[in-house]
Every structure is written in structure tokens, then in C-alpha cells.
N, C-alpha and C positions, 0 to 999 in steps of 0.2 A: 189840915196839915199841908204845908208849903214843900215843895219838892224842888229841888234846881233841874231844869232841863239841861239832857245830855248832847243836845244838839240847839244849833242856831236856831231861832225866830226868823222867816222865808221877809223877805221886804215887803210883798206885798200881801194881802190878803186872797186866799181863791176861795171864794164860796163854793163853789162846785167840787172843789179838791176836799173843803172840808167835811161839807155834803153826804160823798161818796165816802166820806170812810168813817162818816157817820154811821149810813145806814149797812155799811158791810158791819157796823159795829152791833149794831142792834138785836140781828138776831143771836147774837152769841155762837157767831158760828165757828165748827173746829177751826183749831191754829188759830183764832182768834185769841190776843193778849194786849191788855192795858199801854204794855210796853210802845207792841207795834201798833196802835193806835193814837198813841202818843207821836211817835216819831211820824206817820203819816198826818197830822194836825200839823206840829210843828215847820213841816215842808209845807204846810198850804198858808203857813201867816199864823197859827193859833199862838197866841201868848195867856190867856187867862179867860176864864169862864165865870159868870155870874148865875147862879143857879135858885131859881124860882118854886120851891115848889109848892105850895099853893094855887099858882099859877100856870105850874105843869110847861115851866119855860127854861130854855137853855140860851143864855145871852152868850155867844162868844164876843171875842176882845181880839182883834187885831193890835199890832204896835203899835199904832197911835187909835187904839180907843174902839174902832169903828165897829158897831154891836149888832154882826149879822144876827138872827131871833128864829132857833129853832125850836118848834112844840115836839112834847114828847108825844111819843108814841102812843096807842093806846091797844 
């Protein structure tokens, strides 16, 4: 399912920015929402995701392409 973002794509990519709101993402913690995980991605450079799983990988996509490679959790 394709969603249109409610906010800009950041110009560059922050790995670290998207990183951190990964792993706040992970444990499902309270006030944790799709939404504001979203809009935090969004501010670090996220435009699209490539999603592996058999391979247990999350490819994010910067604006032009660039395919930071995080493993799921386990």
C-alpha cells in the first residue's frame, strides 16, 4: 500500500537520525505511533524502504537511492 508523505524528504540522509528512531521504534514503546515514526524517518532523509524478509533485512532509500541495510531484530 503506497501512502503520500505528510511532510518533506530532509536533503540528506542521517543514518544515525534514522537509527535512533529505529530502535526507539522497536521495542513498541508507550506513545510509540507509526505516525511519529514516520515523520521522524522522514526528517533524517527516509523516502522508501525495501523490505527482505527471508533475509531478515530492511533496505532504507534515501533521495537518491542510497541503501543504508538494517537487520531485524531478533
Amino acid at each position: 500500500m503506497l501512502r503520500a508523505l505528510t511532510a518533506a524528504v530532509a536533503e540528506v540522509f542521517d543514518t544515525a537520525a534514522l537509527e535512533a528512531a529505529i530502535h526507539a521504534a522497536q521495542p513498541n514503546a508507550p506513545g510509540y505511533s507509526y505516525a511519529g515514526f514516520s515523520a521522524q524517518a522522514t526528517q533524517a532523509g527516509y523516502a522508501g524502504v525495501i523490505v527482505a524478509i527471508p533475509g531478515r533485512r530492511l533496505i532504507y532509500l534515501g533521495r537518491s537511492a542510497e541503501p543504508p541495510v538494517a537487520r531485524f531484530a531478533r
